[in-house]
C-alpha positions in Angstrom: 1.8 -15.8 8.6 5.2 -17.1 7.5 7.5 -17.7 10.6 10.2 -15.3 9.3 7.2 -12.5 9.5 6.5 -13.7 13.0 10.3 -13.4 13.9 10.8 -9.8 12.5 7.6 -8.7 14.3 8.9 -9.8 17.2 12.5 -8.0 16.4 10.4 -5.3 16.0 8.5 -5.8 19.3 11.6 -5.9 21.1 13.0 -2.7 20.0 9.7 -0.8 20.0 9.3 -2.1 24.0 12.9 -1.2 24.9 13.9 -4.7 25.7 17.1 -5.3 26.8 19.2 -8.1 26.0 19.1 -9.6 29.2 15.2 -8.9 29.4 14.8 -10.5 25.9 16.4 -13.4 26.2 14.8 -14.1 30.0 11.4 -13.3 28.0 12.1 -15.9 25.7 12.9 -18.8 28.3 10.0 -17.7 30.3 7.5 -18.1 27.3 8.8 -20.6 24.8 11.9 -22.2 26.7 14.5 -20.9 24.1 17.7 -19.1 24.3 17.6 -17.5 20.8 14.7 -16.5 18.4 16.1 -18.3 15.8 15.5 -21.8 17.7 11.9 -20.6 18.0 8.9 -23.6 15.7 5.5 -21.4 14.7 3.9 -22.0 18.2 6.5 -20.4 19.7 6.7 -17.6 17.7 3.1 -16.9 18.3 3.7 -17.2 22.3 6.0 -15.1 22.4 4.0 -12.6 20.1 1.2 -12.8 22.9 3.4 -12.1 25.5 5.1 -9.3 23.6 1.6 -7.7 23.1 0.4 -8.2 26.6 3.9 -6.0 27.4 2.3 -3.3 25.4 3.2 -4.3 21.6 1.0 -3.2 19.1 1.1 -4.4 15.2 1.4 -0.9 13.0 -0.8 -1.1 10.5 1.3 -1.2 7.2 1.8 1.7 5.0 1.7 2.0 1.0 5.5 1.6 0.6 6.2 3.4 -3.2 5.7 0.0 -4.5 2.4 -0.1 -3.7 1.4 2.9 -5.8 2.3 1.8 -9.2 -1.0 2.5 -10.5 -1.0 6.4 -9.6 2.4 7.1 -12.0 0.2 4.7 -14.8 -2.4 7.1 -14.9 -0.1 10.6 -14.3 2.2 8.6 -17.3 -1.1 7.9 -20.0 -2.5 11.4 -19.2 1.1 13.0 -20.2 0.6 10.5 -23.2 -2.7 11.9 -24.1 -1.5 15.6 -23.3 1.4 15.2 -25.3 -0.7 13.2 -28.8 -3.5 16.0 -28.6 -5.9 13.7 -27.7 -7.2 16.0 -24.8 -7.1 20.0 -24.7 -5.6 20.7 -21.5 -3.2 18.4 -19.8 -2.7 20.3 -16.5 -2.7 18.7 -13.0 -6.0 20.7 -12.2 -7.6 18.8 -15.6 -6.3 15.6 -14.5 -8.1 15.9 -10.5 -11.4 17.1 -12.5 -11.2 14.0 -14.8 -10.2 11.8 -11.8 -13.3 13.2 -10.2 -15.5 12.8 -12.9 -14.3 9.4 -13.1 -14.8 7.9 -9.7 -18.0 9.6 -8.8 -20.5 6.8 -8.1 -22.3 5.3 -5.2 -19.2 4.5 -2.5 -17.6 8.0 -3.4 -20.6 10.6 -4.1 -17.3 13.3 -4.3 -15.3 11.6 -5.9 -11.6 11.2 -5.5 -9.4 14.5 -4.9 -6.4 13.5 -6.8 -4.9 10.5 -8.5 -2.5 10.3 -5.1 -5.3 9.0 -3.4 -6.7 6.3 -5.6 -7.1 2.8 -4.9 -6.2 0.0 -7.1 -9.7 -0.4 -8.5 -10.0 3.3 -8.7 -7.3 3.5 -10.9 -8.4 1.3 -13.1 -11.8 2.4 -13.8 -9.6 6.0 -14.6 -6.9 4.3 -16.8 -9.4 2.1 -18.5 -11.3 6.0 -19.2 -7.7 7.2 -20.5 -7.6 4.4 -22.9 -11.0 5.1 -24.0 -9.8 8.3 -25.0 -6.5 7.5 -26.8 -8.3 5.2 -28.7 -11.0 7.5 -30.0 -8.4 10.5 -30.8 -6.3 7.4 -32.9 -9.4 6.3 -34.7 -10.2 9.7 -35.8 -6.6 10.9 -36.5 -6.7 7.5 -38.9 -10.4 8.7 -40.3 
């Protein structure tokens, strides 16, 4: 982990603890023999990480940030596509969770997936790939 990482988590740490400055800064000449976290190398980071999990610190695990969901408005965007060009009957959001179902039934997900909110990157592409599949056909035979 970059050491800009290791000094926000431990920014983090010492709000999520209630650290105050005084306590901080007599933390960080205890563990690592600095006065500041910006005069912290990598190994001192990582001391002073351990010490800020022994206080009771623990890592959040991270959450899908917007960002991160790009591929969920790729599929809601080509199934408004193929709504809108005729190439399937009945663009609803209850047609789209039934197609998204149908489409990532298999052997990790027996159910499938309840809604294009909840797919995974792979997921999503096995349903957009399916979306494709479909504008391609009703564009061949609109050509035929």
């Amino acid at each position: 982990m970059s050491r800009n990482a290791d000094l926000a988590k431990i920014h983090i740490a010492r709000k999520d603890l209630g650290l105050t400055e005084g306590d901080y800064r007599a933390l960080l000449a205890r563990v690592a023999g600095v006065a500041s976290a910006a005069q912290l190398g990598p190994d001192g980071c990582k001391a002073v990480l351990a010490e800020l999990k022994k206080l009771g610190f623990r890592v959040r695990p991270k959450i899908d940030a917007p960002g991160d969901r790009a591929h969920v408005g790729k599929v809601m965007k080509l199934w408004r596509e193929a709504a809108e060009s005729g190439a399937i009957r009945d663009g609803s959001d209850a047609a789209l969770r039934a197609f998204v179902r149908r489409q990532t039934k298999g052997p990790d997900s027996p159910e499938g997936v309840a809604a294009a909110q909840f797919l995974t990157p792979k997921q999503a592409t096995r349903v957009i790939e399916g979306l494709k599949a479909i504008m391609a056909r009703h564009w061949r035979k609109r050509r035929a």
